[in-house]
C-alpha distance (Angstrom), angle and dihedral (degrees) to the residues before:
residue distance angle dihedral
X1 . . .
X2 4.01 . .
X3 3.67 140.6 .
X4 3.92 98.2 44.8
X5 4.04 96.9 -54.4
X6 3.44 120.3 143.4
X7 3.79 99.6 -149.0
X8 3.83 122.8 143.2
X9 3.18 126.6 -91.2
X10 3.87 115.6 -101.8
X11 4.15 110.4 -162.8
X12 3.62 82.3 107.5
X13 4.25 121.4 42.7
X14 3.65 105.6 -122.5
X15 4.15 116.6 163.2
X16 3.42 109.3 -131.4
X17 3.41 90.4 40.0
X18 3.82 91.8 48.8
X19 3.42 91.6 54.9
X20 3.75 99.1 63.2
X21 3.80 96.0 42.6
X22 4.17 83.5 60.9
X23 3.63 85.8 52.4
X24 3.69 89.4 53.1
X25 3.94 95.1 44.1
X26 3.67 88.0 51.7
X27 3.77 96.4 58.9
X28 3.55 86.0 49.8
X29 3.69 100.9 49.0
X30 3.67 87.1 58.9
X31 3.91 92.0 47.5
X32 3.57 94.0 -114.2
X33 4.04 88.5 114.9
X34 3.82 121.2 40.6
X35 3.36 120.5 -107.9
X36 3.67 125.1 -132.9
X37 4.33 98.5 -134.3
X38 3.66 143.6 -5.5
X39 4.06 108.6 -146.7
X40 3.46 105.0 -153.8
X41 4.47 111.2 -155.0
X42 3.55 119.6 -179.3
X43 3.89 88.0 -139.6
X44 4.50 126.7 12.2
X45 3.71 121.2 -159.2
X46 4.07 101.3 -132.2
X47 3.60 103.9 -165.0
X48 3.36 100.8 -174.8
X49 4.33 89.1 84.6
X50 3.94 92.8 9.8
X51 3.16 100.3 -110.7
X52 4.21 146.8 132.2
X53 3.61 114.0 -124.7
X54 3.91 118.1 -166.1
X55 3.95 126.3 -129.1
X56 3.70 101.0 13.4
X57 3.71 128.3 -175.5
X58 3.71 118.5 -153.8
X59 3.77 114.5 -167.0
X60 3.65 123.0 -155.2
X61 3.53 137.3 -153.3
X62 4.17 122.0 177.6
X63 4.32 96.6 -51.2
X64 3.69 101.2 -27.1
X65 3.81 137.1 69.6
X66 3.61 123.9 -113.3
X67 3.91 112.7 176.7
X68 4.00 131.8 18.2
X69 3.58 115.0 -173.9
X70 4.07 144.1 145.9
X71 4.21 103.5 -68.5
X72 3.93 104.7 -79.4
X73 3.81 98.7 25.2
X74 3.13 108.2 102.3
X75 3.95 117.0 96.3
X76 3.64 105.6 -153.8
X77 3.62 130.4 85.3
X78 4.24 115.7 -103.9
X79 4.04 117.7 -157.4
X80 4.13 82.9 -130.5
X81 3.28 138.2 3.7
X82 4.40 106.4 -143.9
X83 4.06 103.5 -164.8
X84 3.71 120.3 -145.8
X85 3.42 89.7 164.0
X86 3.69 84.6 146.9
X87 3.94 99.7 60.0
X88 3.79 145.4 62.9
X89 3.51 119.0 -114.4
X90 3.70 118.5 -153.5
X91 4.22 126.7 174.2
X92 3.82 114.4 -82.1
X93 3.73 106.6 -88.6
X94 4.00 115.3 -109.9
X95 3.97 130.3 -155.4
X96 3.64 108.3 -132.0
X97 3.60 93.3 -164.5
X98 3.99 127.1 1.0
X99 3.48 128.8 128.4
X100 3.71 109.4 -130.1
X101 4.15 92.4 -160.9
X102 3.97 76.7 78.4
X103 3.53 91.7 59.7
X104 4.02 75.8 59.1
X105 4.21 77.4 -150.2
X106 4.01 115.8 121.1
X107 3.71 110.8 -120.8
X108 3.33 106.2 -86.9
X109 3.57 98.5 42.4
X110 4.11 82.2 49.8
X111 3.75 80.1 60.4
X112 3.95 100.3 45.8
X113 4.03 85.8 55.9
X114 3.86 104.0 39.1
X115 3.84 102.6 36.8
X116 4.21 89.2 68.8
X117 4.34 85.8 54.4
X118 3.87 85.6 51.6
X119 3.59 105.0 -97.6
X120 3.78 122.6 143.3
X121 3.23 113.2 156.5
X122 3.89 137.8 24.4
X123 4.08 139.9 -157.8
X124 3.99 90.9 -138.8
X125 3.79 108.0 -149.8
X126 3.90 92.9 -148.5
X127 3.84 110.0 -169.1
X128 3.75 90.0 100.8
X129 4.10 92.9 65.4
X130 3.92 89.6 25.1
X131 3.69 93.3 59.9
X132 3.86 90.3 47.8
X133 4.17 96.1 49.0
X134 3.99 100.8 -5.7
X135 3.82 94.1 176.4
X136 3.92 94.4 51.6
X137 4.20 87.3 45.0
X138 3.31 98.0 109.3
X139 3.87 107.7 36.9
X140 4.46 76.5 48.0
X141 3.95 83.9 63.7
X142 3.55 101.3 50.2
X143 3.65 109.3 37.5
X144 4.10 96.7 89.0
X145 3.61 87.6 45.9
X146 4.00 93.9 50.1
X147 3.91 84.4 44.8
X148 3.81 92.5 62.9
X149 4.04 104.5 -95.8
X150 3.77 107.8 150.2
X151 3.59 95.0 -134.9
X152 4.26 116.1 97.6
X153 3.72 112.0 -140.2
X154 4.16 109.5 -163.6
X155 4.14 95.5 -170.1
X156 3.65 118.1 -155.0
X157 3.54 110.5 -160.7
X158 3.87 118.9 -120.2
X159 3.87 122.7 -90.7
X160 3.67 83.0 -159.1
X161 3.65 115.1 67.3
X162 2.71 102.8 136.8
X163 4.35 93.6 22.2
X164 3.78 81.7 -147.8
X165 3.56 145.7 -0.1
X166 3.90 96.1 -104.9
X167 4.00 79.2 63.8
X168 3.70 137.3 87.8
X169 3.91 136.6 151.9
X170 3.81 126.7 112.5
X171 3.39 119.6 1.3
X172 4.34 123.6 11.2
X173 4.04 103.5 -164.1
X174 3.69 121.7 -167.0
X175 3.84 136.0 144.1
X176 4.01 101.0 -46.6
X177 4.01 92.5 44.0
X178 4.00 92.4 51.3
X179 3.71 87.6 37.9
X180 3.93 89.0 56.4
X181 4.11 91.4 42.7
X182 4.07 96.0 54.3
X183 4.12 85.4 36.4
X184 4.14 93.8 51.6
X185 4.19 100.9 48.7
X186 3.87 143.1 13.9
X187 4.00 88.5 -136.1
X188 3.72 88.3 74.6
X189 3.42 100.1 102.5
X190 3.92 97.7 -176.6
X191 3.89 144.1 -85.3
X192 3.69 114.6 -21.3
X193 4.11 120.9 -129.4
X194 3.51 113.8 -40.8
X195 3.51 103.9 -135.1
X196 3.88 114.6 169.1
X197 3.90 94.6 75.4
X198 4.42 89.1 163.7
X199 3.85 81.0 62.5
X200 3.82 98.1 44.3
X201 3.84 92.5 57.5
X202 3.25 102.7 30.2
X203 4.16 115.3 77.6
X204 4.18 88.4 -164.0
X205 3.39 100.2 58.9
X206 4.12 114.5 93.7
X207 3.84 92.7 -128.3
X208 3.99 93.9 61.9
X209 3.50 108.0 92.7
X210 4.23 100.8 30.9
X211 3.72 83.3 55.3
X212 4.05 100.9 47.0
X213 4.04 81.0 40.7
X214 3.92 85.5 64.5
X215 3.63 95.0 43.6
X216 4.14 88.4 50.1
X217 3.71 89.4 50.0
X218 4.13 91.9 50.9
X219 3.91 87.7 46.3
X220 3.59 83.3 52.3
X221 3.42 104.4 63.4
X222 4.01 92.7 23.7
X223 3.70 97.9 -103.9
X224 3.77 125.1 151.4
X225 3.52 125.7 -104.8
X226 3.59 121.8 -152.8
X227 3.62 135.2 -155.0
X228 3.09 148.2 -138.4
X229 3.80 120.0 -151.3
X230 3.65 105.4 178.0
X231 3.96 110.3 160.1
X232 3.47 99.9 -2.2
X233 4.21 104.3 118.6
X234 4.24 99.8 143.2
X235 3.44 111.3 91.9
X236 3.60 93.9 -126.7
X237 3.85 87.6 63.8
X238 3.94 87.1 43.8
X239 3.49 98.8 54.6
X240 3.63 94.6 39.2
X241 4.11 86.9 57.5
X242 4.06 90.0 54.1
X243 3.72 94.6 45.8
X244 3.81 90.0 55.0
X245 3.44 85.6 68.2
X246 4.22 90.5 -110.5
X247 4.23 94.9 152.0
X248 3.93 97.1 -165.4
X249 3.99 142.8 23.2
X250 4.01 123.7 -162.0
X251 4.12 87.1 178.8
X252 3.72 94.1 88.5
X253 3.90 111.7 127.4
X254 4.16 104.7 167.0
X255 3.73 130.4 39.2
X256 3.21 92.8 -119.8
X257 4.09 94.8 58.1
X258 4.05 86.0 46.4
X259 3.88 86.5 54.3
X260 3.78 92.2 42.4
X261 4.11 91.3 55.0
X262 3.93 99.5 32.3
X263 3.73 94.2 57.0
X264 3.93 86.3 48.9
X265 3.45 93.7 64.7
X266 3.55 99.0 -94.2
X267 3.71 130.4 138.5
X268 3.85 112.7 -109.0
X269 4.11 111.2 -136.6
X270 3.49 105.1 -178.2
X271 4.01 121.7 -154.9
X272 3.79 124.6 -145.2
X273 3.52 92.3 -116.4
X274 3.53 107.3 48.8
X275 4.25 84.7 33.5
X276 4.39 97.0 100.9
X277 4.40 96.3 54.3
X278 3.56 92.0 33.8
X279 4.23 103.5 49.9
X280 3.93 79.0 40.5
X281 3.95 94.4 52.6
X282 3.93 88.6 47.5
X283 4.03 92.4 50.6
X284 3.72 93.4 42.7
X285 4.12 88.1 53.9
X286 3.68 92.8 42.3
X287 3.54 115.5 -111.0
X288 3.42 116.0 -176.6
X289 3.79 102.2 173.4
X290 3.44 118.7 59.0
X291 3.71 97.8 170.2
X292 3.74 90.2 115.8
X293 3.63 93.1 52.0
X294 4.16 124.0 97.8
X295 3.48 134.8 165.1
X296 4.02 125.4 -119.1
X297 3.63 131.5 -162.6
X298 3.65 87.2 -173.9
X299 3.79 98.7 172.9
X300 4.16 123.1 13.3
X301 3.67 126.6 151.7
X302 3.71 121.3 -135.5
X303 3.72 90.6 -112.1
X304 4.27 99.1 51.4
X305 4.13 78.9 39.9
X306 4.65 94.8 61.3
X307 4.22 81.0 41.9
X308 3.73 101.9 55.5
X309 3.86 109.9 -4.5
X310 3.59 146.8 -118.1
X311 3.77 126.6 -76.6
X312 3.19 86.5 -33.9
X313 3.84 92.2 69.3
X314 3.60 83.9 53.7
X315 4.21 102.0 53.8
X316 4.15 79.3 43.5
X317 3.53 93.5 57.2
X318 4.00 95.2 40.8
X319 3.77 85.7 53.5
X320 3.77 91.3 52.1
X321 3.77 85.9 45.9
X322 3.71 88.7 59.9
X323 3.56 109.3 -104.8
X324 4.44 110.7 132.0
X325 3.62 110.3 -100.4
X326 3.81 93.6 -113.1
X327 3.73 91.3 63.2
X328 3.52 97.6 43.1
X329 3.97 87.7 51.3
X330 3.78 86.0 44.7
X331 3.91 88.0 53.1
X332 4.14 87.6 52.4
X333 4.53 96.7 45.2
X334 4.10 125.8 12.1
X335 4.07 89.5 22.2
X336 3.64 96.6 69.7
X337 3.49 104.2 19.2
X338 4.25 80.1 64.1
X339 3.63 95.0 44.4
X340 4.33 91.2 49.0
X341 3.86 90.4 42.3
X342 3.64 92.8 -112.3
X343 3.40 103.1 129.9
X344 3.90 102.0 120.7
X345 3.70 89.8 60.1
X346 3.87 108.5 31.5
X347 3.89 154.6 -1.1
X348 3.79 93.9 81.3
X349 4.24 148.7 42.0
X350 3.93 93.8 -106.5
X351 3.52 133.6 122.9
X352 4.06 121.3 -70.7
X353 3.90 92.3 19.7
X354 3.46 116.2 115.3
X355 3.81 111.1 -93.3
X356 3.85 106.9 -100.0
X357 3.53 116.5 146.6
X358 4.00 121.0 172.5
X359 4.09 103.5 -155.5
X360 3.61 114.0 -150.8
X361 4.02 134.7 -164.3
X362 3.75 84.5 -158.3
X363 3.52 127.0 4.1
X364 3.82 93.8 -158.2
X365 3.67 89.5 53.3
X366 3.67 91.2 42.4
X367 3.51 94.1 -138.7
X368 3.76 113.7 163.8
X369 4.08 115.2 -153.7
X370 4.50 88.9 170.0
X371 3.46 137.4 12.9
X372 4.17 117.5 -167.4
X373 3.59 119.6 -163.5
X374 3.85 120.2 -179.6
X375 3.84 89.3 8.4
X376 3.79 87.1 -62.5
X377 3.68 131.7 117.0
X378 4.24 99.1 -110.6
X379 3.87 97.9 172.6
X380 3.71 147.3 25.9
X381 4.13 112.2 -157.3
X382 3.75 96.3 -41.5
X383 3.50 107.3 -28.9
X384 3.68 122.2 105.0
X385 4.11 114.7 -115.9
X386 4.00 99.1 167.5
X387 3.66 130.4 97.9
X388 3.66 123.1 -64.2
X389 3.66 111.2 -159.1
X390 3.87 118.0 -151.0
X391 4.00 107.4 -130.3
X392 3.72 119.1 -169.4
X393 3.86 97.1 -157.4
X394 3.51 115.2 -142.7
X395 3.34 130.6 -115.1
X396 3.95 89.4 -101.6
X397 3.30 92.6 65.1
X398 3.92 105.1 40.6
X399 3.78 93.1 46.2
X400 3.34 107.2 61.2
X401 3.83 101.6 121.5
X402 3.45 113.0 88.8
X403 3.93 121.7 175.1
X404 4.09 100.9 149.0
X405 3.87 88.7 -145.5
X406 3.58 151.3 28.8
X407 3.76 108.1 -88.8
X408 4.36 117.1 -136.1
X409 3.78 125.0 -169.7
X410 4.03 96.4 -80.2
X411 3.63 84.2 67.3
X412 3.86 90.2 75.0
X413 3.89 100.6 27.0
X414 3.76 123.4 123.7
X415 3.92 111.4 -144.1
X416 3.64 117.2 -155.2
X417 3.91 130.0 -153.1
X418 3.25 117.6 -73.7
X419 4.31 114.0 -87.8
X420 3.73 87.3 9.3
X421 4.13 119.2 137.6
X422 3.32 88.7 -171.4
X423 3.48 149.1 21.5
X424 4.06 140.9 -160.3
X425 3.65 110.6 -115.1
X426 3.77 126.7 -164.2
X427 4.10 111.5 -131.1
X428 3.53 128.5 -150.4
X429 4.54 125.2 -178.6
X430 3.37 128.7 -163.0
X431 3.83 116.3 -77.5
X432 4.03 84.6 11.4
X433 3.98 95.8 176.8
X434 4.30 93.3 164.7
X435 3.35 122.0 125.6
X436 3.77 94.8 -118.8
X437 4.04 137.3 28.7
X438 3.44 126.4 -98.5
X439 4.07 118.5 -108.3
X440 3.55 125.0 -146.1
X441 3.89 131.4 168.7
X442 3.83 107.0 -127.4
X443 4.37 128.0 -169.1
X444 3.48 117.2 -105.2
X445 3.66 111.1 -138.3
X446 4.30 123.7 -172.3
X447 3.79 91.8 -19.3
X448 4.23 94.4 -44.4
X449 4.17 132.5 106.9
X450 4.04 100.6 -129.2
X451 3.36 142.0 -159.3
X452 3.67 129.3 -88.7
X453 3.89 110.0 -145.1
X454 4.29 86.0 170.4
X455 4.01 81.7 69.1
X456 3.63 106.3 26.3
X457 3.52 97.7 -105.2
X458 3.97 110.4 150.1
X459 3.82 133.3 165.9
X460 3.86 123.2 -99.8
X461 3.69 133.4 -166.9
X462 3.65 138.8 -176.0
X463 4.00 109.3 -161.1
X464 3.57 121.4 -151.3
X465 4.02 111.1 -113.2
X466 3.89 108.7 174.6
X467 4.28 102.0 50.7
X468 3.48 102.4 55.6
X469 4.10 90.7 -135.9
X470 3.73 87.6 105.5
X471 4.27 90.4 -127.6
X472 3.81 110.4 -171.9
X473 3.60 121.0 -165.3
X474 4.01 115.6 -163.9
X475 3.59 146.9 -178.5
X476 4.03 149.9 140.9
X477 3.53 119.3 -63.3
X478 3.74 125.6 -162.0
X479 4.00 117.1 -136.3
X480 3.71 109.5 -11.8
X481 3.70 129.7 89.4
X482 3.68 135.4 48.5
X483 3.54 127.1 -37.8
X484 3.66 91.1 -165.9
X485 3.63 126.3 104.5
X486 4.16 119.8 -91.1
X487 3.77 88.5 -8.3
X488 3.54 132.6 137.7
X489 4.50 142.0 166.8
X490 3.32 129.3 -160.3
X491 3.80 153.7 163.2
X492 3.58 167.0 -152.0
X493 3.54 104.6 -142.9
X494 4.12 105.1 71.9
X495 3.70 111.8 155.3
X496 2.74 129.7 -78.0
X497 4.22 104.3 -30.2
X498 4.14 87.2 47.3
X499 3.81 95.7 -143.5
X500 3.90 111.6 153.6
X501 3.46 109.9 -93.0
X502 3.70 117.5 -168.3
X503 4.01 135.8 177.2
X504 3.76 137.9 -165.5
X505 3.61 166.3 162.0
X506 3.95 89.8 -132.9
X507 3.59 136.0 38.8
X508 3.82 93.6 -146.9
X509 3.85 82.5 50.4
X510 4.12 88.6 55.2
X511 3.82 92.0 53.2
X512 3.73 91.1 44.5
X513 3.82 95.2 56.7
X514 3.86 94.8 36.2
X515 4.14 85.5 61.9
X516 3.60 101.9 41.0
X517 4.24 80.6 51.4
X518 3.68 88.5 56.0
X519 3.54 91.7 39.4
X520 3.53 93.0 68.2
X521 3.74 98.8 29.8
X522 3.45 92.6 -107.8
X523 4.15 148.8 -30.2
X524 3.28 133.5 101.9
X525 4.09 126.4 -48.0
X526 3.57 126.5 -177.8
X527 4.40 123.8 -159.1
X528 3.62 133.0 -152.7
X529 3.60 126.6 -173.1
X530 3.81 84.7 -46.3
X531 3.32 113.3 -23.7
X532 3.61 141.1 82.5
X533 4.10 106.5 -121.6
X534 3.18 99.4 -169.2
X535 3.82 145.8 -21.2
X536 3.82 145.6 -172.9
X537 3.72 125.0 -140.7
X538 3.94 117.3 -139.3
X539 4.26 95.3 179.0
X540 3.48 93.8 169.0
X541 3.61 111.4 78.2
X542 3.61 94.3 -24.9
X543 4.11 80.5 -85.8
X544 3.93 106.1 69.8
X545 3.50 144.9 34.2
X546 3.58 132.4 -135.0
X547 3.88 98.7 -138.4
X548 4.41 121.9 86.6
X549 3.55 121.6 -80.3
X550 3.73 94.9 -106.2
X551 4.07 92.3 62.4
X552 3.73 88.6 46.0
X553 3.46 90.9 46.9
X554 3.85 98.1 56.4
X555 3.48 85.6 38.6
X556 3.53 92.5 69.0
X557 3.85 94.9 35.5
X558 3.98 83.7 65.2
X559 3.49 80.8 52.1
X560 3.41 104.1 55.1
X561 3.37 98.4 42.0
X562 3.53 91.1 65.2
X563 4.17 88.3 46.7
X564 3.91 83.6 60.1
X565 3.91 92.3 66.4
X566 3.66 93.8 55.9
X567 3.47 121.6 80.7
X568 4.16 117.6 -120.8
X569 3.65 136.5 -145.5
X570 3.67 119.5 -134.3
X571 3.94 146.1 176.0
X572 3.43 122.8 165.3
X573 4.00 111.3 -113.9
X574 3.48 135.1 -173.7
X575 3.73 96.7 -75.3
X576 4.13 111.1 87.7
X577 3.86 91.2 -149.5
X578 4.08 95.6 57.9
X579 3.44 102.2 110.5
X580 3.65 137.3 -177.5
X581 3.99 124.4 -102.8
X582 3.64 126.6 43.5
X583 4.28 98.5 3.1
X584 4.05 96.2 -138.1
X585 3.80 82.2 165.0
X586 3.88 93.7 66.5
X587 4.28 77.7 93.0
X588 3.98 81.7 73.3
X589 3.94 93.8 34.3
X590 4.46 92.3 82.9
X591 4.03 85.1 52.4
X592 4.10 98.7 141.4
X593 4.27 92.4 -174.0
X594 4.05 117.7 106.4
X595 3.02 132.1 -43.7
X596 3.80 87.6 40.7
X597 4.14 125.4 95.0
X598 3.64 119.2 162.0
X599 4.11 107.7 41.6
X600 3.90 135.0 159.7
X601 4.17 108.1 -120.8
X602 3.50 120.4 164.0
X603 3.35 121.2 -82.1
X604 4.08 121.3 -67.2
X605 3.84 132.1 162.0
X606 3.73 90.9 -95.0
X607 4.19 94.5 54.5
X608 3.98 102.5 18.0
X609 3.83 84.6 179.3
X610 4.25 93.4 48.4
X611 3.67 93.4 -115.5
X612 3.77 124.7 123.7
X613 3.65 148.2 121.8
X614 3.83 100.5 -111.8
X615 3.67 88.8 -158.3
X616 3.41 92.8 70.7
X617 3.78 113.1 3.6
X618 3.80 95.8 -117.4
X619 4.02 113.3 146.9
X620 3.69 124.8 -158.4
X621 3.92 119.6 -174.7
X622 4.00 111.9 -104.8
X623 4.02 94.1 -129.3
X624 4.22 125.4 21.3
């Protein structure tokens, strides 16, 4: 702390250490202890009653607040007194749920971008990293922070690790792991999203009891356990959900599904893009109390995050949505902080929370002149003025990609039966959510099932990463891919099990892309008739990089620019946000959680060939 105390250092929330930095803040409070600053704001959101309160002191000791008061009340003595007499002070915004692995940033890069756009701290949904290296999860979380960055990560360990039964790779969580997590750190906020709702209900299906063994372990020591709610609109389903004892859902796409869940008990997370009908659904039916209502940015890569923002993008766009700028900064600060049981250290400017203050020319605007993290000054307009640790990554986390050997075409061929012309094929599309496959009959040519570019029938792989045996699973895929010649794109990042998945006009093309990826431990690569084009590396995990946003960013502009010379299949499909062009959200296309049923995984003992309807565990063969 300062002037000559030997208190503990608080990045991290440790008990016994917490316990004598309150005694410290006490003294302090009372002005028997100096205080390090006094920020002066001309006006101060308090969230607690929703209100703007004029001429506010905040007093700072080391990273936490100690006093708020009317300008000139406070009766200590402050080392400095730093007047922003001229701007509105609200809390630091926090992400309820987001998965900074989609940033594809490291931590404390993640920091450096988001900490300008108002963010300090984030609820980091963690099966992404936990599925790559599940036992080093946690200590993954909390190095940046233990290095100095400004930002406070609370991890909740993923539900989904494995996503599904019919999975496996790095990292298998159940009752003893998420035991250990909530036992080893106060930043563990609880159990991230539960996402395999078939196996919650249903007794028979192998996921049931490691995933209620996770939920008894975050019971156990109090934790939250979040939800995730995708599909499920009857209110059978709904109810069900709440009684499990899932507190929140970010899956809500109508207002009427928001409505359904909310006034079930369950915590609202609202998503940008689903934000404009579902704030006007809750205004048009009257809600009055949105205390159980956050905002999530759930997924946002570093590049969409420099073009429209952070959180703050999201408040903005709640604002233009209609909701009063109180609420929406509510829905950003005290919201989540009370719904993650992290009240004593964030969600509002009050005493003993750490000292993050987001000061605004104009709140409605939300146009952010300072941030302060940790009682410091971390930005100036947008750029970034707080520390930047320098991480060496360990080997555990940069080599994470695995293959054993350098794949060839005959990794990804198809053979047919013997004196057949053609072959039945089983199809799957992007975001397929049907009950059944599609079937197509495909031409056999010198011994292999092809593709049928006529029809939009490509090839599709998902390429073991964790074994070493370099195990490909493959089949047809309707309307994704390129539609240009000895081509092929693929990737690292292939929610939520991370596998590479790859897809192409060409085998050769496959192979090509699949090495590169391993090559550079991960990323995206994309081939042309020979050649790699272009390609991004994510080092960390296979899912980030430890570089800033803006190199990433033109990174992947190189990258697309490149994509834009190929030509791209497409077919709409049930999801609204499939789009035609270069299909960047393929990485969300091998999702396994509800309301999927027939996937491709990489190959187990259950589904040697990767296919399977992980509902239910029944295989089919990808070609007969």
């Amino acid at each position: 702390m300062t002037h000559g105390q030997t208190l503990p250092d608080d990045l991290l929330i440790d008990g016994e250490a917490e316990i004598r930095i309150r005694q410290h803040l006490t003294l302090v409070a009372l002005g028997k202890a100096r205080a390090d600053r006094i920020i002066r704001v001309g006006r101060m959101l308090e969230v607690n009653s929703g209100q703007w309160l004029r001429h506010q002191d905040i007093v700072v000791s080391g990273r936490r607040i100690v006093y708020v008061g009317p300008s000139g009340s406070y009766s200590g003595v402050a080392d400095e007194v730093v007047d922003r007499s001229g701007l509105c002070a609200a809390p630091g915004f926090g992400e309820v749920h987001k998965h900074i692995e989609s940033s594809h940033l490291t931590p404390e890069f993640e920091a450096a971008l988001v900490v300008p756009r108002g963010n300090t701290w984030t609820c980091e949904a963690s099966h992404e990293f936990s599925n790559v290296n599940g036992p080093r999860n946690l200590e993954f979380w909390l190095t940046a922070r233990r290095a100095g960055s400004p930002m406070k990560i609370f991890p909740l360990p993923g539900s989904a690790v494995p996503p599904t039964a019919y999975e496996w790779g790095g990292g298998h969580f159940g009752h003893a792991e998420q035991a250990s997590f909530m036992a080893e750190s106060l930043m563990v906020a609880g159990l991230d999203e539960v996402m395999d709702w078939p196996a919650l209900w249903n007794p028979e299906n192998p996921s049931h009891r490691r995933l209620w063994g996770m939920i008894r372990a975050t019971f156990e020591q109090r934790g939250v356990v979040e939800g995730h709610g995708a599909g499920l609109r009857g209110l059978p389903s709904i109810n069900a959900f709440a009684a499990a004892g899932l507190a929140s859902d970010h899956e809500a796409w109508t207002a009427e599904e928001a409505w359904d869940k909310l006034t079930r008990g369950v915590f609202l997370e609202i998503r940008p893009h689903s934000m404009p009908d579902i704030i006007a659904g809750l205004l048009e039916r009257g809600l009055q109390d949105w205390s159980q209502v956050a905002f999530a940015t759930d997924d946002r890569g570093a590049s969409e995050t420099l073009k429209i923002g952070a959180t703050d993008h999201n408040v903005r766009l709640a604002i233009e949505s209609g909701l009063k700028p109180e609420i929406a900064y509510q829905c950003v600060s005290i919201n989540p902080a009370r719904h993650m049981r992290l009240t004593p250290w964030v969600g509002s400017i009050a005493p003993g929370r750490f000292a993050d203050l987001v000061l605004l020319e104009d709140p409605a605007k939300v146009s952010i002149a300072e941030v302060w993290a940790d009682g410091a000054q971390a930005s100036q307009g947008g750029d970034y003025l707080g520390p930047l640790p320098s991480i060496d990554w360990p080997q555990w986390a940069t080599r994470t990609v695995n293959i054993g050997r350098r794949l060839d075409a005959s990794d990804f061929a198809l053979a047919a039966a013997p004196g057949r012309a053609t072959m039945r094929a089983a199809l799957l599309r992007p975001f397929h959510w049907a009950d059944d496959f599609i079937e197509a009959e495909l031409d056999v040519v010198d011994g292999e099932v092809v593709r049928d570019a006529s029809r939009n029938i490509t090839k599709f792989a998902i390429v073991d990463r964790f074994s070493g045996d370099g195990l490909v699973s493959k089949m047809f895929w309707l309307g994704c891919g390129p539609r240009t010649p000895d081509t092929a794109v693929g990737c690292t990042v292939g929610h939520d099990k991370h596998n590479i998945w790859v897809v192409g006009s060409s085998d050769a093309a496959m192979a090509l892309v699949v090495n590169r990826i391993v090559d550079n431990q991960g990323g995206w690569a994309l081939a042309v008739a020979g050649d790699i084009r272009a390609d991004v590396r994510y080092e960390v995990g296979g899912l980030m990089t430890g570089r800033p946003a803006a190199a990433l960013d033109a990174d992947m502009e190189r990258f697309y620019r490149e994509a834009a010379a190929v030509e791209w299949l497409y077919e709409p499909t049930y999801s609204p946000r499939w789009f035609p062009g270069f299909p960047e959200r393929l990485q969300f296309a091998t999702l396994t959680c509800a309301p999927w049923r027939w996937a491709l995984v990489a190959p187990t003992a259950e589904a040697p060939q990767g296919f399977i309807n992980v509902q239910t565990g029944e295989t089919h063969p990808v070609v007969w």
